[in-house]
DRENSE-677842 format. One line per field, with one value per residue (C-alpha): chain; residue number from 0; x, y, z. Coordinates in nm, 2 decimals, padded with zeros to 4 digits. Each point is the difference from the previous one (the first is absolute). Layout:
// DRENSE-677842
chain <- A  ...
resi <- NUM  ...
xx <- X  ...
yy <- Y  ...
zz <- Z  ...
This chain:
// DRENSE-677842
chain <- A  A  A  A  A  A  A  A  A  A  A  A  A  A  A  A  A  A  A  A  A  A  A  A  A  A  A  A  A  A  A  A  A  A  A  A  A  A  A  A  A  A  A  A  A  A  A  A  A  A  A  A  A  A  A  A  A  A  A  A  A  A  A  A  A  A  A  A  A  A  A  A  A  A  A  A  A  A  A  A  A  A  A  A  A  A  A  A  A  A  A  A  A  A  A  A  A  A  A  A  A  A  A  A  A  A  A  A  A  A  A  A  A  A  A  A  A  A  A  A  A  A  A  A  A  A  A  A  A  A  A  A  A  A  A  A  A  A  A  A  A  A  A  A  A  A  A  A  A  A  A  A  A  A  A  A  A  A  A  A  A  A  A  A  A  A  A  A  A  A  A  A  A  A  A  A  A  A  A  A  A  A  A  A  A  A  A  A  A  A  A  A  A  A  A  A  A  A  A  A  A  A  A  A  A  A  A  A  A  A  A  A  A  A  A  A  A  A  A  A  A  A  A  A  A  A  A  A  A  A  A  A  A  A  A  A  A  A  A  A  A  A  A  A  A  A  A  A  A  A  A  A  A  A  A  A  A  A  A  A  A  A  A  A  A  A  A  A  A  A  A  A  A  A  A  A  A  A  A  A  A  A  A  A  A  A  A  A  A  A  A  A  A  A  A  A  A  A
resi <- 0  1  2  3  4  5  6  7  8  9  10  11  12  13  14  15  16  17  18  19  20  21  22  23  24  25  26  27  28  29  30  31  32  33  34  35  36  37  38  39  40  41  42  43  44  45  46  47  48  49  50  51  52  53  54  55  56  57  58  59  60  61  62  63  64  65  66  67  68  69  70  71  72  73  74  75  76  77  78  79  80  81  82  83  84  85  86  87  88  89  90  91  92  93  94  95  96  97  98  99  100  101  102  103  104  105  106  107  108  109  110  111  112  113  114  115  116  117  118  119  120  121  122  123  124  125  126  127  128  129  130  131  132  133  134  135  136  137  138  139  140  141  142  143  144  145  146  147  148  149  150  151  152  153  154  155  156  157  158  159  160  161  162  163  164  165  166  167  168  169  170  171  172  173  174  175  176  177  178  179  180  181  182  183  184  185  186  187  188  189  190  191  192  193  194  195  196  197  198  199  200  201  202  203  204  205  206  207  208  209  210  211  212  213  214  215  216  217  218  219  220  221  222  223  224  225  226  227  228  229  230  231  232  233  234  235  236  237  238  239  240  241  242  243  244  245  246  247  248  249  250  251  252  253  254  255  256  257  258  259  260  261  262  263  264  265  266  267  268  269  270  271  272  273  274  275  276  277  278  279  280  281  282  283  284  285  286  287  288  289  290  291  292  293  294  295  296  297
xx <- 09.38  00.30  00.34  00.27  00.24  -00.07  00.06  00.31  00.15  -00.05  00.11  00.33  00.07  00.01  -00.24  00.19  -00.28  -00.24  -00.34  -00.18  -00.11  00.26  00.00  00.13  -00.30  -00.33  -00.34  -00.28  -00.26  -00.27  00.26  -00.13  00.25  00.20  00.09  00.23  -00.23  00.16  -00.06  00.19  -00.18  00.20  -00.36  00.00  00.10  -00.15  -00.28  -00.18  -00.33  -00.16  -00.35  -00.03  -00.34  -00.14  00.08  00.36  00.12  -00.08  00.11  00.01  00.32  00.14  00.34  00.08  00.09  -00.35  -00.10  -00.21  00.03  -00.15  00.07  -00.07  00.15  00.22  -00.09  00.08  -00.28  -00.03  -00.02  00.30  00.15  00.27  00.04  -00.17  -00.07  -00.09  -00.13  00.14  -00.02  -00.28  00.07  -00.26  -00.17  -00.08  -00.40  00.07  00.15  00.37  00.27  00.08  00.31  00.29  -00.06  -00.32  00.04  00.08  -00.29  00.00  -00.31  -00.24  -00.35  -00.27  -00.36  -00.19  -00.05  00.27  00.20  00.20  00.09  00.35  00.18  00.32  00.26  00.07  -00.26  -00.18  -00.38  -00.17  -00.12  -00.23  00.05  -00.29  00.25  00.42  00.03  -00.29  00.01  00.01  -00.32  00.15  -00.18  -00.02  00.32  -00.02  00.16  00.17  00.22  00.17  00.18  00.15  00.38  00.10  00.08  -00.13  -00.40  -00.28  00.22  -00.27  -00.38  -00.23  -00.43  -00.25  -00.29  -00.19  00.16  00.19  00.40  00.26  00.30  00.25  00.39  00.31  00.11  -00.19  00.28  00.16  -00.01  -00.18  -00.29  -00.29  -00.07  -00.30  -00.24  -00.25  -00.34  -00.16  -00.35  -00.29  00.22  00.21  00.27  00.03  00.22  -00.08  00.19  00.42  00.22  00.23  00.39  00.28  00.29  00.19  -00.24  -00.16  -00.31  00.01  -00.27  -00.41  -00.26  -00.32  -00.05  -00.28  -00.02  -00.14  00.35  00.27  00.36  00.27  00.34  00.25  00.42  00.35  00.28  00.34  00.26  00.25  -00.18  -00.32  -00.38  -00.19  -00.40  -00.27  -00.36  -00.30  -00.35  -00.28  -00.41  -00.19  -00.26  -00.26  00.24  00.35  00.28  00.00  00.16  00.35  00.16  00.37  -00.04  00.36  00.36  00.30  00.31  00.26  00.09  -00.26  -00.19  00.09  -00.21  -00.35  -00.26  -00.31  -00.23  -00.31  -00.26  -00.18  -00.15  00.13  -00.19  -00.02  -00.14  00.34  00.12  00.29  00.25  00.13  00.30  00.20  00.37  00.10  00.33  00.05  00.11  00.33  00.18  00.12  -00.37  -00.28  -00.34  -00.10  -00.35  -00.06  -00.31  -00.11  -00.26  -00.17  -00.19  -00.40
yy <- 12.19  00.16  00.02  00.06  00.19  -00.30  -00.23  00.19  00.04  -00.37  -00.14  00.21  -00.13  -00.34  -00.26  -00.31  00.08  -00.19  00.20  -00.26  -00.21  -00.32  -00.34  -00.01  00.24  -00.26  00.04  00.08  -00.21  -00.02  00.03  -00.15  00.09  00.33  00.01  00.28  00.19  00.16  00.09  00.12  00.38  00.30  00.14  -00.30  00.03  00.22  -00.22  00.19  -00.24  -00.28  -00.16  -00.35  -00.15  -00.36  -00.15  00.06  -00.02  00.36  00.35  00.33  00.17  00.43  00.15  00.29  00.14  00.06  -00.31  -00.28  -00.38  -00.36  -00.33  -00.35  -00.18  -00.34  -00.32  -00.31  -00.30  00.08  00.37  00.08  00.30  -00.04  00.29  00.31  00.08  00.38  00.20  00.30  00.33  00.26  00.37  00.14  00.31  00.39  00.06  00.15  -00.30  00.09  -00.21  00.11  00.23  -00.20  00.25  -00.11  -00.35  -00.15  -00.29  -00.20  -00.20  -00.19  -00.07  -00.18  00.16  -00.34  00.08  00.02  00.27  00.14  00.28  00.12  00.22  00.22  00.18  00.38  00.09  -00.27  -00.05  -00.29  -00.04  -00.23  -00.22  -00.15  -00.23  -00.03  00.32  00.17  00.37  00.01  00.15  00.21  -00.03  00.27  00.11  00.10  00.23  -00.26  -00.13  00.33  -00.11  -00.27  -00.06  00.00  -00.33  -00.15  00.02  -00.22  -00.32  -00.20  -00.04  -00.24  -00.06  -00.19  -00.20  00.31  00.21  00.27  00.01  00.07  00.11  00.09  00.19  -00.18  00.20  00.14  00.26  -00.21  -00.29  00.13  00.13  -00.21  -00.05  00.16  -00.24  00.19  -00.13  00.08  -00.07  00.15  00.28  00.13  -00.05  -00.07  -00.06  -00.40  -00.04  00.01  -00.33  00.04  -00.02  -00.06  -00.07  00.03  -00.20  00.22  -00.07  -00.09  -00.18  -00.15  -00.22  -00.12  -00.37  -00.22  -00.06  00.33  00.15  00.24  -00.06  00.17  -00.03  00.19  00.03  00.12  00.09  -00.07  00.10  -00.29  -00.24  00.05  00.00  -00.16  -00.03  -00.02  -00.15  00.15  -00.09  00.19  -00.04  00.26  00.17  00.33  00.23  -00.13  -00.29  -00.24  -00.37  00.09  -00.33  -00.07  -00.30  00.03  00.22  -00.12  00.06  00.26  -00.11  -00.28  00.16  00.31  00.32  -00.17  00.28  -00.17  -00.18  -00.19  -00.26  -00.24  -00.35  -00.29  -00.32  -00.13  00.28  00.03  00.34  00.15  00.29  00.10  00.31  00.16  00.22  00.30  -00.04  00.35  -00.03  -00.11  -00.30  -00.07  -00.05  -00.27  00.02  -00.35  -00.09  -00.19  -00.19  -00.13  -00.25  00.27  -00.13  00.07
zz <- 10.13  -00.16  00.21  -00.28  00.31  00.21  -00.22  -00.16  00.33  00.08  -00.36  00.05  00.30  -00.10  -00.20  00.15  00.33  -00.21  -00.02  -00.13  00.24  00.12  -00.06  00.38  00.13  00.11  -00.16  00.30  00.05  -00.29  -00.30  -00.30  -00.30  -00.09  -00.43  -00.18  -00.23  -00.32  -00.29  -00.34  -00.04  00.12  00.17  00.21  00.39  00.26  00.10  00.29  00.02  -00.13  00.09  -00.10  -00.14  -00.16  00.27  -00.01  -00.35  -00.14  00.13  -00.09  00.15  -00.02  -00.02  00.20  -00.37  -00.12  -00.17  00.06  -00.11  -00.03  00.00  00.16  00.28  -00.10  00.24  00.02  00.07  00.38  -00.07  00.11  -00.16  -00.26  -00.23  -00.13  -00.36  -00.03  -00.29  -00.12  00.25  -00.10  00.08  00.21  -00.12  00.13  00.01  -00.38  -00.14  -00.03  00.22  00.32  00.03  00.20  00.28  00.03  -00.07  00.36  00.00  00.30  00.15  -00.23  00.07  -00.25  -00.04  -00.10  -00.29  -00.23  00.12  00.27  00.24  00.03  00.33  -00.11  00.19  -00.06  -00.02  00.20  -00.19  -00.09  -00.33  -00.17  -00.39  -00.10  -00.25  -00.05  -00.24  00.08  00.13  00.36  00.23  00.29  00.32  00.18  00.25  00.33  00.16  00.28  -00.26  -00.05  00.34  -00.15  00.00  -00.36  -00.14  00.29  -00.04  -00.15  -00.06  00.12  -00.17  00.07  -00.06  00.21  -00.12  00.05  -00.28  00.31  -00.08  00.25  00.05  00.21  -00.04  00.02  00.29  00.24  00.10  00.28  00.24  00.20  -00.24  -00.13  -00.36  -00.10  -00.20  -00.22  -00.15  -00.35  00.01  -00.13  -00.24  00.32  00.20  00.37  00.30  00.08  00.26  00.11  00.02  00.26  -00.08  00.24  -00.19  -00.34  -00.18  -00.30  -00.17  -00.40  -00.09  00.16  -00.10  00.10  -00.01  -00.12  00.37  00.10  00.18  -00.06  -00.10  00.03  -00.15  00.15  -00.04  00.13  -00.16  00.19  -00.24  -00.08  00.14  -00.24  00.08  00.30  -00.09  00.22  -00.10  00.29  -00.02  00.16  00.07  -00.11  00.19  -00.03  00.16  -00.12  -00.03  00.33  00.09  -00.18  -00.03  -00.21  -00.22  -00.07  00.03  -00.21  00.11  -00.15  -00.36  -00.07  -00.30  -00.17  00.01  00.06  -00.11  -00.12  00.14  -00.12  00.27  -00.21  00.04  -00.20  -00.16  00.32  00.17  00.17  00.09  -00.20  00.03  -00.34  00.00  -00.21  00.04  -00.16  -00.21  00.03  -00.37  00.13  -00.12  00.39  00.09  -00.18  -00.02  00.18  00.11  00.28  00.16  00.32  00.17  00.23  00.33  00.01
């Protein structure tokens, strides 16, 4: 998500806060590694989403500046993560083959189709739209009228699929603390209402997935000014009728990552589970993108 006041009101007030999370600040429980990402292209920054694959060493990763990009996952010989090595970003395409105008260009959740390509949710307006390949034209799914309601700049951030083929997703705000997020289901060439997760608190929602074990995950942040970003990590059952069995795997403190936004649940070698997530830079050079990984509980 884009905050340029936020940000701009923050930066001004003084950089010596430290946004990027402390060397002081404790990693929770399950932290695996956390690596600077950069690379030397001005169309680089942004990233929204990733969703990692071959067992941890590829991924496929969006800006929320209308382009898409690729690359592998450096390890070292126990897996553990060490770098990234990206390709160059591909600009994502209207349904007639042209690039997508800037106000139109807010890409934010990610999620694979199986076969090759992927499915992108957007901001202003918030749609979801489908690639069958980086630089192909994009495949609009049909819109309903529910995400008319949307706050601006605060809608589909989140996207995710199940093993079934149905996506879902889910705004960034639901309006207040007090309000659930609604969580909607395409299946079958429609949209529905899945279900509501219920929200008590300043925590947003930015990005889901749904794990090679079957459940739902939820990464979720708060932004508290000088002191930077808190991030939360919730998992969920699924059921016939809705989300149940909420249960936080993790929530770091105030300034010890930057501005988590993606998220991706995969299995490792081992068969272990794995957290892989990405922050937004906010094409800033007081903010990195750094990804970050975790050991995750079955």
């Amino acid at each position: 998500m884009r905050r340029r006041s936020v940000f701009g009101l923050t930066l001004a007030l003084g950089v010596v806060a430290g946004l990027h999370g402390s060397a002081e600040a404790g990693k929770p429980a399950g932290f695996l590694a956390e690596v600077d990402w950069d690379q030397a292209d001005p169309r680089f920054g942004g990233i929204s989403a990733i969703s990692v694959t071959d067992g941890g060493n590829s991924f496929t990763a969006v800006s929320d500046r209308g382009s898409v990009l690729q690359g592998r996952l450096l390890r070292d010989g126990t897996g553990r993560l060490t770098g990234v090595a990206g390709g160059a970003p591909v600009v994502l395409l209207r349904p007639d083959g042209t690039p997508l105008p800037r106000s139109m260009a807010d890409s934010e959740g990610l999620a694979l189709d199986g076969k090759g390509g992927f499915y992108i949710s957007f901001e202003g307006p918030a749609r979801v739209r489908h690639y069958a390949r980086p630089g192909a034209p994009a495949e609009n799914l049909d819109r309903p009228r529910a995400f008319d309601a949307m706050i601006e700049n605060a809608s589909l951030e989140s996207l995710c699929r199940g093993p079934d083929g149905a996506l879902y997703t889910l705004p960034e705000d639901s309006g207040s603390h007090a309000s659930p997020f609604p969580l909607f289901r395409w299946r079958a060439g429609q949209w529905d209402r899945f279900g509501t997760i219920a929200r008590s608190d300043e925590f947003r929602a930015v990005d889901c997935a749904i794990g090679p074990d079957g459940r739902f995950y939820l990464l979720q942040r708060a932004f508290h000014g000088l002191g930077g970003f808190a991030s939360r990590l919730v998992r969920f059952d699924f059921t016939a009728n809705g989300l149940t069995g909420r249960q936080v795997l993790f929530q770091s403190e105030t300034g010890t990552f930057d501005d988590l936004e993606g998220l991706s649940v995969w299995r490792d070698a081992a068969g272990r589970l794995r957290a892989t997530m990405v922050s937004d830079d906010n094409f800033s050079a007081f903010f990195v993108t750094e990804v970050v990984e975790f050991a995750l509980p079955e």
